[in-house]
C-alpha positions as CSV (number, residue, x, y, z in Angstrom):
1,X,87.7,100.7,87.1
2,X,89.2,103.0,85.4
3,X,92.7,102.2,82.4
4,X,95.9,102.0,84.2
5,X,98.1,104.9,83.9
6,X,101.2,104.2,81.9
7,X,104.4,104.2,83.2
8,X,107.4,106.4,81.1
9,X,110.7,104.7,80.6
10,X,114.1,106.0,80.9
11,X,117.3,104.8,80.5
12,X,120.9,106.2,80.2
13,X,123.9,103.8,79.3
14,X,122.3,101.2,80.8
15,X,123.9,98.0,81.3
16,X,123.7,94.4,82.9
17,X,126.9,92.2,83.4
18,X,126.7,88.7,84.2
19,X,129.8,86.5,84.9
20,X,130.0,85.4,81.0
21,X,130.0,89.0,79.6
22,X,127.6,91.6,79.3
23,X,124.0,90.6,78.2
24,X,123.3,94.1,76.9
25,X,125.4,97.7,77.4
26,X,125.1,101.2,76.5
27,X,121.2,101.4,76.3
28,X,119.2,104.9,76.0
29,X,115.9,105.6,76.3
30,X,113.2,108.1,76.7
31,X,109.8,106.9,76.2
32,X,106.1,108.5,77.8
33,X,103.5,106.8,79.7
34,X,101.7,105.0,77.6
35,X,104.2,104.5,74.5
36,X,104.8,101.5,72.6
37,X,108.3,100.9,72.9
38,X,110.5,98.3,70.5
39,X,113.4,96.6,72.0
40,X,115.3,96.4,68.5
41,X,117.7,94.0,68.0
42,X,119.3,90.7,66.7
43,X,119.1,87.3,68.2
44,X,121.6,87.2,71.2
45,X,121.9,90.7,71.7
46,X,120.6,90.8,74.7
47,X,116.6,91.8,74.6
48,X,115.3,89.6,76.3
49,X,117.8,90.7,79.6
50,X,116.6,93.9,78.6
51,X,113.3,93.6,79.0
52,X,113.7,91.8,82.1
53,X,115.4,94.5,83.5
54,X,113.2,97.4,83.1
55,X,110.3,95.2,84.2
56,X,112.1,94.5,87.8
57,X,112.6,90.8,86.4
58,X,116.9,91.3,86.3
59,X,119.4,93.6,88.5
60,X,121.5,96.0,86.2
61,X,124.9,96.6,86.7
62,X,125.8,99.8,85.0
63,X,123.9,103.3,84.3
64,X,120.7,104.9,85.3
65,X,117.1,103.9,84.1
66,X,113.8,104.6,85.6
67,X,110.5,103.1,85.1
68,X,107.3,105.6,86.2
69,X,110.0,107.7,87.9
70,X,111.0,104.5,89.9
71,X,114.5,104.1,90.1
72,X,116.8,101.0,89.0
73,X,117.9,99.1,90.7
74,X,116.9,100.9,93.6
75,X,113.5,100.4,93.1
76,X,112.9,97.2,91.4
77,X,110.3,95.3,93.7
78,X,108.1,98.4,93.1
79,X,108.6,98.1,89.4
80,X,108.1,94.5,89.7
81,X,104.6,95.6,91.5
82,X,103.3,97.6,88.5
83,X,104.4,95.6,85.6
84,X,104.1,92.2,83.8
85,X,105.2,89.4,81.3
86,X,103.7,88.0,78.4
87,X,105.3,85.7,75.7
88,X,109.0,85.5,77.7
89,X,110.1,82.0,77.1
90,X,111.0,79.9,81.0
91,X,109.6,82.4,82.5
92,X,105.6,83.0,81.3
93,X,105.5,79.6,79.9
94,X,101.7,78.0,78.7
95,X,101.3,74.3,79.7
96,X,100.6,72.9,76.5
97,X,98.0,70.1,78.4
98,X,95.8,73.0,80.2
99,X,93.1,74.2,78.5
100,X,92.6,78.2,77.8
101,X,89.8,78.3,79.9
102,X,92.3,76.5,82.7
103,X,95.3,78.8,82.1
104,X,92.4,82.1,82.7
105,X,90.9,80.6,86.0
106,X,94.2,79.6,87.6
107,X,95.6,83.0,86.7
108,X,92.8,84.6,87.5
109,X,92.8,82.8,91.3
110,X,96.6,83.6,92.0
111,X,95.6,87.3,91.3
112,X,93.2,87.2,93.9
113,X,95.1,85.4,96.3
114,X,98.7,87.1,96.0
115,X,98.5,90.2,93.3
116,X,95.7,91.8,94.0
117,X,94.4,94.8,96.1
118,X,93.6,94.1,99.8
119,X,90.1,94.3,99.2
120,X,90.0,91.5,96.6
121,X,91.0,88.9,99.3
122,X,87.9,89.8,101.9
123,X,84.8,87.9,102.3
124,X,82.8,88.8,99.4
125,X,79.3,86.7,98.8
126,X,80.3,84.1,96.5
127,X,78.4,85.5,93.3
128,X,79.8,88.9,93.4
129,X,82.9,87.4,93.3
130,X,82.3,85.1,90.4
131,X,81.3,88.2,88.4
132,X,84.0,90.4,89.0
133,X,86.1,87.4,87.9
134,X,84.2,87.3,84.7
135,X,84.0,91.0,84.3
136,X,88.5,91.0,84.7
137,X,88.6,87.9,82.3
138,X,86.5,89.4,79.3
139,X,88.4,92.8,79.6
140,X,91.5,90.9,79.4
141,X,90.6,88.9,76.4
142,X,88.8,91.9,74.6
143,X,91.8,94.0,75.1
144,X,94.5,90.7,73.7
145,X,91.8,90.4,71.2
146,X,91.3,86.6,71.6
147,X,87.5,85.3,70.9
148,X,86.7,82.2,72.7
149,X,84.2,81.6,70.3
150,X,86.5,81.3,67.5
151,X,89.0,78.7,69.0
152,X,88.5,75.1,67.7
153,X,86.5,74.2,71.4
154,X,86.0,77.3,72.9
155,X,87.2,77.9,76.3
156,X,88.2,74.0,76.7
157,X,90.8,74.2,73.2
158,X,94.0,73.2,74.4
159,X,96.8,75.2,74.3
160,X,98.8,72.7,72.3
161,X,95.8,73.4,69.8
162,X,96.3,77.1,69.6
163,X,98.1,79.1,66.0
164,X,101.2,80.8,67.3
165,X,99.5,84.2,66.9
166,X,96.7,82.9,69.5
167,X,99.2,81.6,71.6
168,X,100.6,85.1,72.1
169,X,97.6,86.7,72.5
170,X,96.6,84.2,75.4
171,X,100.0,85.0,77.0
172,X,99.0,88.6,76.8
173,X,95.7,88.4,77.9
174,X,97.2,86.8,81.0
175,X,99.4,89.3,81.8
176,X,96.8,91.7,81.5
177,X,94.9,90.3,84.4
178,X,97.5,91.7,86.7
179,X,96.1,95.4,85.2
180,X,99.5,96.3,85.2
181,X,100.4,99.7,83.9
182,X,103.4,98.0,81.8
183,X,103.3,94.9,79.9
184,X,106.8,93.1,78.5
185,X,106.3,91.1,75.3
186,X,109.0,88.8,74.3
187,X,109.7,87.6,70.4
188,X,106.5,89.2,69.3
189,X,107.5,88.7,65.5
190,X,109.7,85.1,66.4
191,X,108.4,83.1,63.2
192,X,105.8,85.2,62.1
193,X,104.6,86.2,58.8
194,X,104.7,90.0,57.4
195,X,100.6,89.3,57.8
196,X,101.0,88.5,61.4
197,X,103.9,90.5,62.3
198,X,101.5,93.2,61.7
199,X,98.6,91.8,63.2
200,X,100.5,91.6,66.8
201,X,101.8,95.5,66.3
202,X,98.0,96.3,65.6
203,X,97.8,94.4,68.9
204,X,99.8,96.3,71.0
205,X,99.1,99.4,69.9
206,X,95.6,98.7,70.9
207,X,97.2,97.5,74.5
208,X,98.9,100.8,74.5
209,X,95.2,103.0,73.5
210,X,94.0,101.7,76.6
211,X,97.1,103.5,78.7
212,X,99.0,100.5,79.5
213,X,102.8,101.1,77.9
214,X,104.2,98.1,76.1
215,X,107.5,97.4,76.2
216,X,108.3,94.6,72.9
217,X,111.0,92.9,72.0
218,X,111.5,92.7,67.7
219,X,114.0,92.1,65.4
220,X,112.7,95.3,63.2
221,X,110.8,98.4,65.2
222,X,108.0,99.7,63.3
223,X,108.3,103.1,62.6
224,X,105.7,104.8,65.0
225,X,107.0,102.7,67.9
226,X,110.3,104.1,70.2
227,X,112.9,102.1,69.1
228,X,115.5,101.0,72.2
229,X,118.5,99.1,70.6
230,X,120.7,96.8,72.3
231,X,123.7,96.5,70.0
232,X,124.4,96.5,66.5
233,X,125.3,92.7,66.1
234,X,125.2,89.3,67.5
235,X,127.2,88.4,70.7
236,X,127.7,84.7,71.2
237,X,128.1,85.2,74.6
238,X,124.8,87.1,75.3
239,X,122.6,84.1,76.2
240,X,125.1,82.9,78.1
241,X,124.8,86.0,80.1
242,X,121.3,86.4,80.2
243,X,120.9,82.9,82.2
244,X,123.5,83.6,84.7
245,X,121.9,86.8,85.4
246,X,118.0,85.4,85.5
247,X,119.6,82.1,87.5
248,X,121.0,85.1,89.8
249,X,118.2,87.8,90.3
250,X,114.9,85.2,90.1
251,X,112.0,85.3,87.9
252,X,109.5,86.5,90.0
């Protein structure tokens, strides 16, 4: 199959309002299929809402944005349809008892069961089907760049076994399943090293190569990403806000 297409990403004065305060306010951007975009920003200044938000995850309350010419809010189940999470803490959560091979097959079978095209639910001789499975699952971890091979037991390492940086890359690699034509990273440099900061951006410009557009969430853009800022300090109230407004709009 051919790469997804990447979706472009605008916004103008885009906001979100929760009964606390506002998560994040006054957001612009302008970003091509395919882009690597940064959601810049401090702790508590809403990027996390903000990602949610242009991945169909949150409801805004103010301004215009538009993901793939999709409109928001208007549009947001169809957004939801063509994009996915990695990394986002309570939402894309790793069960730190499952193994990596367990976390791939079971996201692998709700693919095929609820995500997928039409024709990946008909009756399909068993062994065609256990290919194609194979064929999604190496794609995915080739493009997250995670080697089973490397990890301490292979397939059956788990999670609670994995280096942060692997950890992240798993949670990508699930997303990628999907083949969604935007992927939103949480925290990609959340207790990183300079070393591994840069090893993730390497990452997801990779992602990006391949047509997807990533949409990440840092505390410092790197300079040949589009940088999206969601304030210029701290708001005490912003996390606050960000759970009323997931509690309120779901996290599916």
């Amino acid at each position: 199959m051919d790469d997804p297409l990447g979706l472009a990403v605008t916004a103008h004065d885009f906001g979100l309002e929760g009964p606390r305060g506002w998560a994040f306010r006054g957001v612009f951007a302008d970003a091509g299929p395919g882009s690597l975009i940064a959601v810049e920003g401090p702790s508590g200044s809403g990027r996390t809402c903000l990602l949610l938000a242009l991945t169909g995850r949150m409801r805004p309350t103010e301004g215009r944005a538009a993901v793939g010419g999709l409109e928001l809010p208007g549009r947001i189940a169809a957004v939801r349809r063509h994009s996915a999470l990695a990394h986002v803490t309570g939402v894309t959560d790793l069960d730190p008892a499952l193994t990596v091979g367990e976390h791939l097959r079971e996201q692998a079978l709700l693919r095929r069961r609820f995500a997928g095209p039409f024709t990946d639910v008909l009756p399909r001789p068993r062994g065609e089907r256990v290919r194609e499975e194979k064929r999604r699952i190496d794609t995915a971890l080739t493009t997250a760049g995670l080697d089973l091979v490397t990890l301490p037991k292979g397939p059956r390492t788990a999670v609670r076994d994995l280096e942060r940086v692997e950890g992240l890359r798993l949670s990508l690699a699930l997303a990628l399943l999907g083949r969604p034509r935007l992927i939103g990273v949480d925290d990609t440099d959340l207790k990183l090293s300079p070393a591994e900061r840069e090893e993730i951006w390497t990452l997801l410009r990779s992602v990006t190569d391949t047509g997807v557009t990533v949409l990440a969430v840092c505390s410092e853009a790197p300079r040949d990403a589009v940088a999206v800022r969601t304030g210029t300090g701290p708001r005490d109230e912003a996390k606050e806000a960000a759970a009323d407004a997931l509690a309120e709009t779901g996290r599916s």
